[in-house]
Backbone as JSON Lines, residues from 0, in Angstrom:
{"i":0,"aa":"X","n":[-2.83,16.84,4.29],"ca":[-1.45,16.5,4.01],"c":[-0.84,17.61,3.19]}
{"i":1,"aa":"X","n":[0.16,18.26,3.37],"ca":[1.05,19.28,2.81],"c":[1.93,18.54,1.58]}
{"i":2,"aa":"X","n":[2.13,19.2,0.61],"ca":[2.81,18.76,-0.48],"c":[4.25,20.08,-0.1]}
{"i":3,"aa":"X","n":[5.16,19.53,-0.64],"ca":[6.64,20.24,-0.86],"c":[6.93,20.89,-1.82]}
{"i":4,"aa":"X","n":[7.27,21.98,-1.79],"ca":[7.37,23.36,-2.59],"c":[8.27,22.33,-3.58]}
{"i":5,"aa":"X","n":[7.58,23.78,-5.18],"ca":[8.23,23.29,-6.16],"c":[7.36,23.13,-7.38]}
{"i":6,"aa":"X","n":[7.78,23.52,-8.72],"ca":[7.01,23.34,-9.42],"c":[5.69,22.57,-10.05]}
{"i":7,"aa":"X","n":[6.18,21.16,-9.6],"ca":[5.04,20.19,-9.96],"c":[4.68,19.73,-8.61]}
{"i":8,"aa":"X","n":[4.84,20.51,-7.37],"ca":[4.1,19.85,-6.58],"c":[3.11,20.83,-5.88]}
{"i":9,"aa":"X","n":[1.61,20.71,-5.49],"ca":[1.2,22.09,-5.53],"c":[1.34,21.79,-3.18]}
{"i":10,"aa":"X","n":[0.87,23.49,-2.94],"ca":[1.37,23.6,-1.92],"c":[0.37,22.51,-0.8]}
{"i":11,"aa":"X","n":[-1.01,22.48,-1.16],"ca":[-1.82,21.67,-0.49],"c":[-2.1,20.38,-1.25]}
{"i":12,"aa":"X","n":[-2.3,19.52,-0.89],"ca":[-2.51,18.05,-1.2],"c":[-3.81,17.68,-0.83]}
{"i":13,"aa":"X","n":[-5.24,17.82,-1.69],"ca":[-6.46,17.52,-1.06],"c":[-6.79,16.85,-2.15]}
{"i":14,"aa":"X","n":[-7.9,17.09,-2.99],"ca":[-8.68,15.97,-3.47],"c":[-8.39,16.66,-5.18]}
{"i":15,"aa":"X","n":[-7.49,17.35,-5.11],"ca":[-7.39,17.94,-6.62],"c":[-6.23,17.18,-6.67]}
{"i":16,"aa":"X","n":[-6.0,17.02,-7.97],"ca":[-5.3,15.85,-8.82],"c":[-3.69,16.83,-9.17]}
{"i":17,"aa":"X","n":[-2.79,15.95,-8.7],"ca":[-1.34,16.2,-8.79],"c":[-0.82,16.42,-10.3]}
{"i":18,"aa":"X","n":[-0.26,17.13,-11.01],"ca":[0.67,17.42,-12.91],"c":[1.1,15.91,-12.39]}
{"i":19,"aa":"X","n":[1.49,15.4,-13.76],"ca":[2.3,14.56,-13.62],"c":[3.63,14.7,-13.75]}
{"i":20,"aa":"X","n":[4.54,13.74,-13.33],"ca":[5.66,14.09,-13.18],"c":[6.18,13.18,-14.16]}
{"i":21,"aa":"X","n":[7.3,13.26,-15.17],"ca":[7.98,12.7,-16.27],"c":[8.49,11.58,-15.19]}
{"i":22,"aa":"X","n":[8.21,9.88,-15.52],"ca":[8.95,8.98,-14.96],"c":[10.48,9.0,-14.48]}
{"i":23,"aa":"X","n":[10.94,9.77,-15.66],"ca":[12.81,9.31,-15.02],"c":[13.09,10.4,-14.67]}
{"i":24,"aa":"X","n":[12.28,11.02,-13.36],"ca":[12.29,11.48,-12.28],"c":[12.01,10.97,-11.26]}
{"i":25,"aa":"X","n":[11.82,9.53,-11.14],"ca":[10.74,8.8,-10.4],"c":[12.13,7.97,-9.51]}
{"i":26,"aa":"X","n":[11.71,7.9,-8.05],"ca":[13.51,7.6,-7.18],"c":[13.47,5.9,-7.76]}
{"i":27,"aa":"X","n":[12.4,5.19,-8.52],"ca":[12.73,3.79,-8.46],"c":[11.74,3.1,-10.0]}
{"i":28,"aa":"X","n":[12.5,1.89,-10.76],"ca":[11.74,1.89,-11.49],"c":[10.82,1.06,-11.35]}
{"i":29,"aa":"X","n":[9.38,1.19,-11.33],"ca":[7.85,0.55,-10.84],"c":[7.5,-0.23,-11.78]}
{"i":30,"aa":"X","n":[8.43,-0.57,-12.75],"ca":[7.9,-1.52,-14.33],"c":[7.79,-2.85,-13.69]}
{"i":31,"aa":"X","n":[8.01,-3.56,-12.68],"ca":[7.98,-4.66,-12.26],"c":[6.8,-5.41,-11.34]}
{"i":32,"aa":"X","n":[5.95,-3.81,-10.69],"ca":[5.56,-3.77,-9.79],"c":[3.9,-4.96,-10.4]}
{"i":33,"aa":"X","n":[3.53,-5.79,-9.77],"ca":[2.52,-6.31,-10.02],"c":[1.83,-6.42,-9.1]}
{"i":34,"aa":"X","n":[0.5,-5.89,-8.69],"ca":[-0.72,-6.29,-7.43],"c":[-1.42,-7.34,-7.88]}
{"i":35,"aa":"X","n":[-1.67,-8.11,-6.93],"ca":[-2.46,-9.37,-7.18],"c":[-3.66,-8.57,-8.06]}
{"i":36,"aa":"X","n":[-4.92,-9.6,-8.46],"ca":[-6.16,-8.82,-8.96],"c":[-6.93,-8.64,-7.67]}
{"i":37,"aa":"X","n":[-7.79,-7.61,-7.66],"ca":[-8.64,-6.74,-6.89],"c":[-9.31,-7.45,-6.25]}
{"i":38,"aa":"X","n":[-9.92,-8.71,-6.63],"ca":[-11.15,-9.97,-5.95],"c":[-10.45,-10.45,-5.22]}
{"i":39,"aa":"X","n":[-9.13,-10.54,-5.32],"ca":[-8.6,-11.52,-4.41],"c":[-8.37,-10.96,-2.77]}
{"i":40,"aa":"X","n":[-8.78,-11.78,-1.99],"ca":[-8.92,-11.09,-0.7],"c":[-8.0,-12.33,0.13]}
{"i":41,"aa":"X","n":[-7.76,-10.93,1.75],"ca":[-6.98,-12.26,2.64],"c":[-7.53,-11.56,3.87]}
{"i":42,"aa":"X","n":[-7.68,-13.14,4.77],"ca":[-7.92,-13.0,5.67],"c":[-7.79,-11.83,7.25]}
{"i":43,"aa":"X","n":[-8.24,-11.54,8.27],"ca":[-7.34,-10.62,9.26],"c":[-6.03,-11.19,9.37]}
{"i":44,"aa":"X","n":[-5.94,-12.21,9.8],"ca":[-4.5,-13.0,10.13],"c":[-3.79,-12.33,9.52]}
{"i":45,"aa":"X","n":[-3.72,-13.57,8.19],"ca":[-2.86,-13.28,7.06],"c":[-3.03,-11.56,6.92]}
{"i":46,"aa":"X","n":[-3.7,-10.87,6.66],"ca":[-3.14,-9.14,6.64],"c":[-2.16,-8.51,7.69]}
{"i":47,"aa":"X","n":[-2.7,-9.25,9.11],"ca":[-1.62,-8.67,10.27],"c":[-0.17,-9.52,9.53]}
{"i":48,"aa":"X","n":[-0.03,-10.36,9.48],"ca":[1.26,-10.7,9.08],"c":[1.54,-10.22,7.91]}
{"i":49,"aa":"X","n":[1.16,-9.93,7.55],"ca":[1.66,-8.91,6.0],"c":[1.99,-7.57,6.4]}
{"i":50,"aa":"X","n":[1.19,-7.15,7.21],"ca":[1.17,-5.46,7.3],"c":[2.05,-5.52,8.55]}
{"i":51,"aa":"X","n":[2.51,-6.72,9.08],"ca":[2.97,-6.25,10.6],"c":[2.69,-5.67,11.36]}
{"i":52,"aa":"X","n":[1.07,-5.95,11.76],"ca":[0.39,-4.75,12.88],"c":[-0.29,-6.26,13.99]}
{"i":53,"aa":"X","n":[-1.26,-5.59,14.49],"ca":[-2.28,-6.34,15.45],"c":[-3.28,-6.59,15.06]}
{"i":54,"aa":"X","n":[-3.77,-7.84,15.69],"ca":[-4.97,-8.19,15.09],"c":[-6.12,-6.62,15.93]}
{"i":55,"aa":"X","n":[-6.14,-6.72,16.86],"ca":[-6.47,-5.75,17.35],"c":[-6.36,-4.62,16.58]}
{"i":56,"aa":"X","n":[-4.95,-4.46,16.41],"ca":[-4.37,-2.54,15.22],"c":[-6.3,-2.88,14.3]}
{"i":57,"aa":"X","n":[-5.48,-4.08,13.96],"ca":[-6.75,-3.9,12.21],"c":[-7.89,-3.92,12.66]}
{"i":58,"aa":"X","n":[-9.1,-4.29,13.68],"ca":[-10.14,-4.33,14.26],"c":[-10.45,-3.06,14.22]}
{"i":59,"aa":"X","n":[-10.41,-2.45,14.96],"ca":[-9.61,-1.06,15.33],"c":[-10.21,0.43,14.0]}
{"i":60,"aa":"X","n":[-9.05,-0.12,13.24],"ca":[-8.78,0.71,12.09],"c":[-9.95,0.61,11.44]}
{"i":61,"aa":"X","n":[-10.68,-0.61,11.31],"ca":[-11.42,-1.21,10.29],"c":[-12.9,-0.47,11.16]}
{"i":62,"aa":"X","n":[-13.34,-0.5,12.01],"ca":[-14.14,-0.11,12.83],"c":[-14.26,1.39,12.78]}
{"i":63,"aa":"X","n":[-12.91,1.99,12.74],"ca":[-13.21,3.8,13.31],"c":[-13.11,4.11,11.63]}
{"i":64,"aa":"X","n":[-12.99,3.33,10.59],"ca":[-12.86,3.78,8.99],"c":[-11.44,4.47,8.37]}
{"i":65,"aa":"X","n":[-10.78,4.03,9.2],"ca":[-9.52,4.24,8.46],"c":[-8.98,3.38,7.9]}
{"i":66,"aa":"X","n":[-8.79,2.07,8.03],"ca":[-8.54,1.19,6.33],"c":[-9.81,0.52,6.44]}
{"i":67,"aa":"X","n":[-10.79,0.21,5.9],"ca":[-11.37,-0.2,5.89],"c":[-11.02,-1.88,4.5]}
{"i":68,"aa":"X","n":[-11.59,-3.13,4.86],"ca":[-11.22,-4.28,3.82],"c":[-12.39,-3.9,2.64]}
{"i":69,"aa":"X","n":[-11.69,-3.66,1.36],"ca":[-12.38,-3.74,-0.15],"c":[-12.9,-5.04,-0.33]}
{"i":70,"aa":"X","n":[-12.32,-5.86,0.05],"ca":[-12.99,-7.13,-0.97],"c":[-14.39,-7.39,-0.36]}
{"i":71,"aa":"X","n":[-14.42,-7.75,0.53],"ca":[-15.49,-8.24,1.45],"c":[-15.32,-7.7,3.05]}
{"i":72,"aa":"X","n":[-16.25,-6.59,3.56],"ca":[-16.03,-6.37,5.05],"c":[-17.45,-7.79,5.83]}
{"i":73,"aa":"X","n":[-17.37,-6.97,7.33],"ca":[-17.8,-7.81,8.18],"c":[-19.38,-7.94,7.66]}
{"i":74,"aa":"X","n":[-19.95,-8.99,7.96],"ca":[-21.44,-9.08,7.52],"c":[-21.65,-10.12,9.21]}
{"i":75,"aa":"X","n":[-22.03,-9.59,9.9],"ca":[-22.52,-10.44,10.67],"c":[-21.76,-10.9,11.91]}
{"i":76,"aa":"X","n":[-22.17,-11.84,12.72],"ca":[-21.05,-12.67,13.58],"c":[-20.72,-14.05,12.98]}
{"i":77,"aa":"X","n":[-19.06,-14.13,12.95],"ca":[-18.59,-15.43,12.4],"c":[-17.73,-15.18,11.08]}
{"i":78,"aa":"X","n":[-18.38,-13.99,10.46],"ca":[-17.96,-13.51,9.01],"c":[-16.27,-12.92,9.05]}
{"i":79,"aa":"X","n":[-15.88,-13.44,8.01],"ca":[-14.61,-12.79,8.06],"c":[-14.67,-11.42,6.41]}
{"i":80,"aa":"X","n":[-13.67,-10.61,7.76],"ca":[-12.95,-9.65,6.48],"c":[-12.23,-10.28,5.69]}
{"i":81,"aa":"X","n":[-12.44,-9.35,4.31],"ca":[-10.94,-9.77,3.25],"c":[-10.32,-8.55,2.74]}
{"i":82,"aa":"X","n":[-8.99,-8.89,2.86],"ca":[-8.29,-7.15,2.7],"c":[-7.67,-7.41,1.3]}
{"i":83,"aa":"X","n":[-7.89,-6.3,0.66],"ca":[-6.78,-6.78,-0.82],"c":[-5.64,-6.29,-0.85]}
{"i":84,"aa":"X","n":[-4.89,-6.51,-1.6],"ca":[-3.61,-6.46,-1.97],"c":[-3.56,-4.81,-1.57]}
{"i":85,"aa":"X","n":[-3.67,-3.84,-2.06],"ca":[-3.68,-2.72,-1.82],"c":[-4.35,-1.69,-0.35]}
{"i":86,"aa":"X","n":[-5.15,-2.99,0.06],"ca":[-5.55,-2.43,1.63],"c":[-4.34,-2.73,2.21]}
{"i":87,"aa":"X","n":[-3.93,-4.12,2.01],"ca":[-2.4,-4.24,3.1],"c":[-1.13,-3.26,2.63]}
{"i":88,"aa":"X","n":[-1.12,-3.01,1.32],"ca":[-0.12,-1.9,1.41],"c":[-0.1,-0.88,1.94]}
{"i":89,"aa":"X","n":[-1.45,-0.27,2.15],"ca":[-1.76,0.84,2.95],"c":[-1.82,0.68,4.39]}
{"i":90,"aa":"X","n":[-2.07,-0.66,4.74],"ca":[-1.91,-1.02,6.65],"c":[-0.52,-0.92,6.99]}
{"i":91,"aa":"X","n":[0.52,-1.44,5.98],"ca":[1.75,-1.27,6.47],"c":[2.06,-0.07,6.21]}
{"i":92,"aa":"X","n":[1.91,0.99,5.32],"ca":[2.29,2.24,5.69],"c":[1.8,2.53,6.39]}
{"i":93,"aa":"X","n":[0.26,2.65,6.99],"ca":[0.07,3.29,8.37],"c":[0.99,2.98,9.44]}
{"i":94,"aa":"X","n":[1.23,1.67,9.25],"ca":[2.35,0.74,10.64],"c":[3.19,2.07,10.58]}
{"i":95,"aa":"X","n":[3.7,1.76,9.37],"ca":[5.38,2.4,9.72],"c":[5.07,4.19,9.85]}
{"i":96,"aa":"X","n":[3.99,5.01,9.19],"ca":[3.67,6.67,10.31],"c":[3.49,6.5,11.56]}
{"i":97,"aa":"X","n":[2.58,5.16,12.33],"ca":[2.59,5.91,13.22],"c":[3.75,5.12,14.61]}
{"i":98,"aa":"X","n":[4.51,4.39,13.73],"ca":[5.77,4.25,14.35],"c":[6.46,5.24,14.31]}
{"i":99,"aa":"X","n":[6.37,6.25,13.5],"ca":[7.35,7.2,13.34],"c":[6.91,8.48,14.4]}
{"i":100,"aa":"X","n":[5.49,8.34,14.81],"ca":[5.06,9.44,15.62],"c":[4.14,10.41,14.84]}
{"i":101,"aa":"X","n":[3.92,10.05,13.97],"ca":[3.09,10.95,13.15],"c":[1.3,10.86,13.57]}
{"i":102,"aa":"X","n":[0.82,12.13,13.79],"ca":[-0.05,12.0,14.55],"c":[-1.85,11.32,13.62]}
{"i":103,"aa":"X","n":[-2.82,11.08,13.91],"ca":[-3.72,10.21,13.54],"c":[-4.56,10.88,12.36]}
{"i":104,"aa":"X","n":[-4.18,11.96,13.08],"ca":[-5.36,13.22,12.24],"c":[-4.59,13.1,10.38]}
{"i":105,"aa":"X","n":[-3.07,13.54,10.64],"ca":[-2.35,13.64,9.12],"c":[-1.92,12.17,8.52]}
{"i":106,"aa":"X","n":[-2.31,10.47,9.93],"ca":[-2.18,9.56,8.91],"c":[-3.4,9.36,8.0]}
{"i":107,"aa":"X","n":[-4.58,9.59,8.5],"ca":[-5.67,9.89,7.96],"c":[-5.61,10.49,6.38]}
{"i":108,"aa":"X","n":[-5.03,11.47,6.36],"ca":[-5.56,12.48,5.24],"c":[-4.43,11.5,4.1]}
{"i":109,"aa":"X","n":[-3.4,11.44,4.65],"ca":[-2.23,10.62,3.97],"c":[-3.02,9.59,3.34]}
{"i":110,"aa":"X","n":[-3.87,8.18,4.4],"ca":[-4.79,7.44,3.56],"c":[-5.55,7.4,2.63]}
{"i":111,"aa":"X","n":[-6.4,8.96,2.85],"ca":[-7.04,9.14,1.75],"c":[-6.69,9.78,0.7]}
{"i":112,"aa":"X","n":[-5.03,10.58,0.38],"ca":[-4.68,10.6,-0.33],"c":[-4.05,9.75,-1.16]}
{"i":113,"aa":"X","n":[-3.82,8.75,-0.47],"ca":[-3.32,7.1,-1.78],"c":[-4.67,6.62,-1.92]}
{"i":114,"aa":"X","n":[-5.67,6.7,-1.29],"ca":[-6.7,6.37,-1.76],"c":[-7.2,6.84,-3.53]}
{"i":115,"aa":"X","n":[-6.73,8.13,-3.34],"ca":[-7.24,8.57,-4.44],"c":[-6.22,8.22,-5.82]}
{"i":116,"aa":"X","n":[-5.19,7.45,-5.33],"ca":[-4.02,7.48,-6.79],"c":[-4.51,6.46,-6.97]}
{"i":117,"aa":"X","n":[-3.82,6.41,-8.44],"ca":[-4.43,5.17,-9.82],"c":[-2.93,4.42,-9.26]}
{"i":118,"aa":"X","n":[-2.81,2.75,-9.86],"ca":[-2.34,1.88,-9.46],"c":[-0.41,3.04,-10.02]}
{"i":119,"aa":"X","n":[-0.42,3.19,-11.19],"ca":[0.95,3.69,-11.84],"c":[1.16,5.19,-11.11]}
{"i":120,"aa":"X","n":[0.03,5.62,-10.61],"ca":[0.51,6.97,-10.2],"c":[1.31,6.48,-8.37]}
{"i":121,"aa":"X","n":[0.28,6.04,-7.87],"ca":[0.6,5.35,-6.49],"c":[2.29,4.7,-6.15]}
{"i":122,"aa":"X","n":[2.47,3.87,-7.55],"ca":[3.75,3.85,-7.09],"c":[4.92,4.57,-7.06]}
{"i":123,"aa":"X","n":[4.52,5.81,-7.88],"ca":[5.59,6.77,-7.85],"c":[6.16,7.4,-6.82]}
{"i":124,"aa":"X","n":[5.24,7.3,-5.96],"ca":[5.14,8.35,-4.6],"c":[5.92,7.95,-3.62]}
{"i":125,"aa":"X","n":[6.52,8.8,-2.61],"ca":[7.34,8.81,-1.17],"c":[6.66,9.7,-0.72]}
{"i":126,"aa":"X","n":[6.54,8.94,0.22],"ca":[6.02,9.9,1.59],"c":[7.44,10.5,2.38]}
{"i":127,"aa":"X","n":[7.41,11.95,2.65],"ca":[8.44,11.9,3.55],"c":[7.48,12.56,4.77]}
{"i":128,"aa":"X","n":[8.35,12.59,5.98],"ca":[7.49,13.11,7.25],"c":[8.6,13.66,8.08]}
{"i":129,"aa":"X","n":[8.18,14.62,8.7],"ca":[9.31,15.04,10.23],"c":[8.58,14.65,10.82]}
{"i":130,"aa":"X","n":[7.77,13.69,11.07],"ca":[7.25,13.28,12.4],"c":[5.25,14.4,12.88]}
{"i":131,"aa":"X","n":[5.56,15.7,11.82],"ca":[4.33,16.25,12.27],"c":[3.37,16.49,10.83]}
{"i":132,"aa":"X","n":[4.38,16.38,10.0],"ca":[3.63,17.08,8.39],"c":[4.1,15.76,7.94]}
{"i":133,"aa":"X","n":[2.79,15.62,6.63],"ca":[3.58,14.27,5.86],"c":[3.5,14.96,4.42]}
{"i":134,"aa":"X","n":[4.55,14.88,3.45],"ca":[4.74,15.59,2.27],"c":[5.09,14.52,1.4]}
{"i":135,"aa":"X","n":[4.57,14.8,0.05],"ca":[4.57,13.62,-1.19],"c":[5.72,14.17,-2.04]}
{"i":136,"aa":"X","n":[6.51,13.02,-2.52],"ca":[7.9,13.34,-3.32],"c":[7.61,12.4,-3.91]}
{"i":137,"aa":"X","n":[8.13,13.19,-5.44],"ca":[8.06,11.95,-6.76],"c":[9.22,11.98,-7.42]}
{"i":138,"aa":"X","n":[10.02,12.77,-7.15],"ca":[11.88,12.73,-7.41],"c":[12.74,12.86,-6.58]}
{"i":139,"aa":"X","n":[13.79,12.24,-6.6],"ca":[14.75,12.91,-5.79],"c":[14.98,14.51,-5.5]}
{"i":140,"aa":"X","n":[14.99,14.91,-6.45],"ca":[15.2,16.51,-6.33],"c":[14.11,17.19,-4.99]}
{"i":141,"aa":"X","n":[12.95,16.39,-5.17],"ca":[11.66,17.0,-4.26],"c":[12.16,16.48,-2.94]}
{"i":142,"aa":"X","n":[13.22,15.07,-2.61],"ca":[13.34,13.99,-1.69],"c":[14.49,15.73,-1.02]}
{"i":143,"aa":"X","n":[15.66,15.69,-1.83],"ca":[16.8,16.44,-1.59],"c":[16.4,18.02,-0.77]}
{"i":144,"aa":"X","n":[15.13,18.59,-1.71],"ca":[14.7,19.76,-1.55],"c":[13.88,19.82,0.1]}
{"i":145,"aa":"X","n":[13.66,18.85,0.39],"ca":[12.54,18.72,1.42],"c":[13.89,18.47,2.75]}
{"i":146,"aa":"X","n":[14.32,17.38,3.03],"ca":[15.86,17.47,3.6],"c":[16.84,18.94,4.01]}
{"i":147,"aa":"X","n":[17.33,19.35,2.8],"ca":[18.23,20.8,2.87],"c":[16.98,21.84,3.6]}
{"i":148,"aa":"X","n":[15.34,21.63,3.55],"ca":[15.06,22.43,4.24],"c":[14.52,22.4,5.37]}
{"i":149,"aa":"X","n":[15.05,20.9,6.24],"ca":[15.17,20.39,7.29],"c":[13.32,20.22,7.78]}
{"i":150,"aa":"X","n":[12.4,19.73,6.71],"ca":[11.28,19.0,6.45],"c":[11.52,17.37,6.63]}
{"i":151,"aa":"X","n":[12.51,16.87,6.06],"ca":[12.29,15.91,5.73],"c":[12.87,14.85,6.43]}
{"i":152,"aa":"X","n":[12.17,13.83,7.99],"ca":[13.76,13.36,8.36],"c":[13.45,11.59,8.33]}
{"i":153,"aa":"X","n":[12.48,11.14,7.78],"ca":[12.5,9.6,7.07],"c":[11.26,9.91,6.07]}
{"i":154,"aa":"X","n":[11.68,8.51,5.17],"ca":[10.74,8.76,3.59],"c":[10.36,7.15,3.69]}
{"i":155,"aa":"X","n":[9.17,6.97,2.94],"ca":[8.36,5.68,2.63],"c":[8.4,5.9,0.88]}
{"i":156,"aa":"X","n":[8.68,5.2,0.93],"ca":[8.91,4.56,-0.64],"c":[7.73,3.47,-0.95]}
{"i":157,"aa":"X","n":[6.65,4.19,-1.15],"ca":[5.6,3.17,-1.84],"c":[5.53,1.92,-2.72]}
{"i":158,"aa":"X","n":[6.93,2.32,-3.57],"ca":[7.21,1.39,-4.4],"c":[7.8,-0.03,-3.61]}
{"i":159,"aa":"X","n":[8.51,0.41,-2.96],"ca":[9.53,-0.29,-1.7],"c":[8.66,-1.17,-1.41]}
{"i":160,"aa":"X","n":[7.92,-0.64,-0.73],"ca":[6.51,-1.07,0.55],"c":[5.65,-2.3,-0.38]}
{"i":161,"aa":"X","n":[5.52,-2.07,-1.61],"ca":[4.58,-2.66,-2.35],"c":[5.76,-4.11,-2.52]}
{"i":162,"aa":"X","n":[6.57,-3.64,-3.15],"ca":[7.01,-5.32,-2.99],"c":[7.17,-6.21,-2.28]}
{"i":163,"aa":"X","n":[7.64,-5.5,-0.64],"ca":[7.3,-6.06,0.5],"c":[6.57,-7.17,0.15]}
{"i":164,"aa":"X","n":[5.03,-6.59,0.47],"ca":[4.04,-7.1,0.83],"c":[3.81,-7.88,-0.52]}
{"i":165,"aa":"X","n":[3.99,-7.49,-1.24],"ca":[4.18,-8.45,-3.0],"c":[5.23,-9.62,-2.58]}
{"i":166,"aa":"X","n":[6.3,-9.91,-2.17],"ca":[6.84,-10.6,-1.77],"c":[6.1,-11.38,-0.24]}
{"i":167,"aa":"X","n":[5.67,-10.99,0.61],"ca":[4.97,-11.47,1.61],"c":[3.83,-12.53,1.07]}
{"i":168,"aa":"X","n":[3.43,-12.03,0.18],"ca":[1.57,-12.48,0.21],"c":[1.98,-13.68,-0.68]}
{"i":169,"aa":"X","n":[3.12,-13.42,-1.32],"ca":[3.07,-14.36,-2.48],"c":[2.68,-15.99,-1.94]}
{"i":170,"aa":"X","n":[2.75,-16.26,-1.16],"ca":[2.75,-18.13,-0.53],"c":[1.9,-18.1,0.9]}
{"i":171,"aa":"X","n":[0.76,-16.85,0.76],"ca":[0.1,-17.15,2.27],"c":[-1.55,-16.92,1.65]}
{"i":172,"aa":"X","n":[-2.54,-17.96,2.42],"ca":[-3.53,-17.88,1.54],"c":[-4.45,-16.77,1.25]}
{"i":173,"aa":"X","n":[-5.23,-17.05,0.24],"ca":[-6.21,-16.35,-0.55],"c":[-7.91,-16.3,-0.65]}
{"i":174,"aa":"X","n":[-8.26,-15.64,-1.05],"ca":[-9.59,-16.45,-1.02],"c":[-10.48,-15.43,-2.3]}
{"i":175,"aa":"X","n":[-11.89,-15.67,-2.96],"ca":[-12.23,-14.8,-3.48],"c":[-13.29,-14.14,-2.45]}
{"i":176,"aa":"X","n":[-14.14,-13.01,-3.12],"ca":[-15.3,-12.97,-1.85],"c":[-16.22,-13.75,-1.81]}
{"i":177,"aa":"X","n":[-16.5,-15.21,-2.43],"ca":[-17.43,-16.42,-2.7],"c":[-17.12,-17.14,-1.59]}
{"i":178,"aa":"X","n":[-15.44,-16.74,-1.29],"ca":[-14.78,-17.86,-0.22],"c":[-14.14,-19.22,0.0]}
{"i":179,"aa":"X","n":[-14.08,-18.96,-1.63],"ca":[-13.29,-19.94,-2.29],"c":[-11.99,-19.46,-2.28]}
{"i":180,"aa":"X","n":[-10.86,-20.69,-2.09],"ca":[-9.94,-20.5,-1.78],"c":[-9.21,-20.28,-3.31]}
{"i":181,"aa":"X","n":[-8.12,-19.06,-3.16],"ca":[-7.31,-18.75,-4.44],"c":[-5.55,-18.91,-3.95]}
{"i":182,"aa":"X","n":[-5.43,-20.39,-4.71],"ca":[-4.17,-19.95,-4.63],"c":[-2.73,-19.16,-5.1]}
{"i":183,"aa":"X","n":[-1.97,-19.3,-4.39],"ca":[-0.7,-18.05,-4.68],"c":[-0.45,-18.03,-5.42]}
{"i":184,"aa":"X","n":[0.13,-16.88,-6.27],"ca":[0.73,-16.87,-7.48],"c":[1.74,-17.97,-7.77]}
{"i":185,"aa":"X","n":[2.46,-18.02,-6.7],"ca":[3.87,-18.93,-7.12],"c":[3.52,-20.58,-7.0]}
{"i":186,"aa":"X","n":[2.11,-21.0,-5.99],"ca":[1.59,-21.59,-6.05],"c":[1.2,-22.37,-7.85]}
{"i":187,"aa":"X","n":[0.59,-21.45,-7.5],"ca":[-0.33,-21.72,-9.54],"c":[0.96,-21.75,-10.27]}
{"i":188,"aa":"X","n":[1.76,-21.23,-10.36],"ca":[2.62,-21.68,-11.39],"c":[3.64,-22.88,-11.68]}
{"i":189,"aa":"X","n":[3.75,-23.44,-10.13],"ca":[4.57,-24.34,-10.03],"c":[3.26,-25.41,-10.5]}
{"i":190,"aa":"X","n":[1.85,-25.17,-9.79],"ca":[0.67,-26.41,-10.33],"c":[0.91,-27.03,-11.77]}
{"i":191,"aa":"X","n":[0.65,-25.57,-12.24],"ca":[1.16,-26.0,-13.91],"c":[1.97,-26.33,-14.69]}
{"i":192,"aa":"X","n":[3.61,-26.03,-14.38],"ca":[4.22,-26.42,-14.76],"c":[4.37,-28.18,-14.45]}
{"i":193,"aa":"X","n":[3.58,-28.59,-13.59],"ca":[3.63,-29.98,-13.25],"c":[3.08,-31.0,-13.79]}
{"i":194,"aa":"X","n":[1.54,-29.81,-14.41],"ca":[0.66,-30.65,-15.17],"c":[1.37,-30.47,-16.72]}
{"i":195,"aa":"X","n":[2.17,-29.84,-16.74],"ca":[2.98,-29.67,-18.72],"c":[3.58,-30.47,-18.54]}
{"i":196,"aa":"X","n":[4.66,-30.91,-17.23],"ca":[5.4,-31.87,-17.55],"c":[4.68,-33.43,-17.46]}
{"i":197,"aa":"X","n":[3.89,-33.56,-16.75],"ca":[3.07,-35.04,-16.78],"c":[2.72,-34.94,-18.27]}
{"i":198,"aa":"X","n":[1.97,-34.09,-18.6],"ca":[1.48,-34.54,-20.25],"c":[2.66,-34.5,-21.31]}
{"i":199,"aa":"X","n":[3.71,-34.18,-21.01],"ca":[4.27,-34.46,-21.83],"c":[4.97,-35.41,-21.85]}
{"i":200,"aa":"X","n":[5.23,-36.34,-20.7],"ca":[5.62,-37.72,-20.48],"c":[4.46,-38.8,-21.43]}
């Protein structure tokens, strides 16, 4: 994956670690952003409907090692995957490269470059793409600079993407890798507020 000229961004994008970039440079503010916790896993289903792909897409992907599920993969016949919160953010950005035409080889390297960001660095990031190069922007200025030099002709907003699917997952089920069922955030909170108000009757 190619990074976009410019001071804090270096020219190749491999497994060496990006300067950081001062936040209020950052196109969106990520103070809100919350991922479920890491144990918590979801089913294939529930991930195709999150990520908006195929059950097939994810078979697929999961098989040739390009997203592969963190929480729990396949063990057997009968066994289900569990994808976490952060595998489905990364299935729906694959969705939307290789809707865009971007070829397999650079969604690849793209994967394993969010692979490698920490939860606060990850959301800073835009992907932009012409369709053949995919280049990482963490300001507008890098968004603007990449554009005027006719690089840049749609952008993924990680941050964007994450609430999505933060908004998606919120009310579709859960599970841990024990296989016990975890319910939704918005779930659990309405539980409790039910049991404060009974006891306080």
């Amino acid at each position: 994956m190619t990074g976009s000229p410019g001071p804090t961004v270096e020219s190749s994008v491999g497994d060496e670690a990006r300067p950081y970039v001062d936040p209020q440079g950052a196109l969106f503010d990520d103070a809100d952003l919350r991922p479920l916790p890491a144990h918590v896993g979801y089913r294939g289903p529930v991930a195709c409907s999150a990520a908006g792909i195929t059950y097939r897409q994810l078979d697929y992907w999961a098989r040739t090692g390009l997203v592969v599920p963190s929480v729990r993969g396949a063990n057997g016949s009968g066994s289900q995957r569990l994808y976490s919160f952060r595998d489905i953010l990364v299935l729906r950005i694959v969705k939307r490269l290789i809707d865009t035409g971007v070829s397999l080889q650079n969604i690849r390297a793209a994967v394993e470059h969010l692979a490698a960001r920490e939860r606060d660095d990850l959301a800073r990031i835009t992907l932009m793409s012409d369709g053949a190069s995919i280049y990482e922007c963490r300001s507008a200025d890098e968004v603007i600079d990449l554009v005027r030099g006719g690089q840049g002709v749609f952008g993924i907003a990680v941050g964007s993407v994450w609430r999505e699917v933060e908004g998606t997952l919120a009310t579709l089920p859960a599970e841990d890798p024990a296989g016990e069922q975890v319910a939704p955030e918005g779930v659990t909170d309405e539980l409790a507020s039910r049991r404060a108000r009974r006891a306080a009757v």
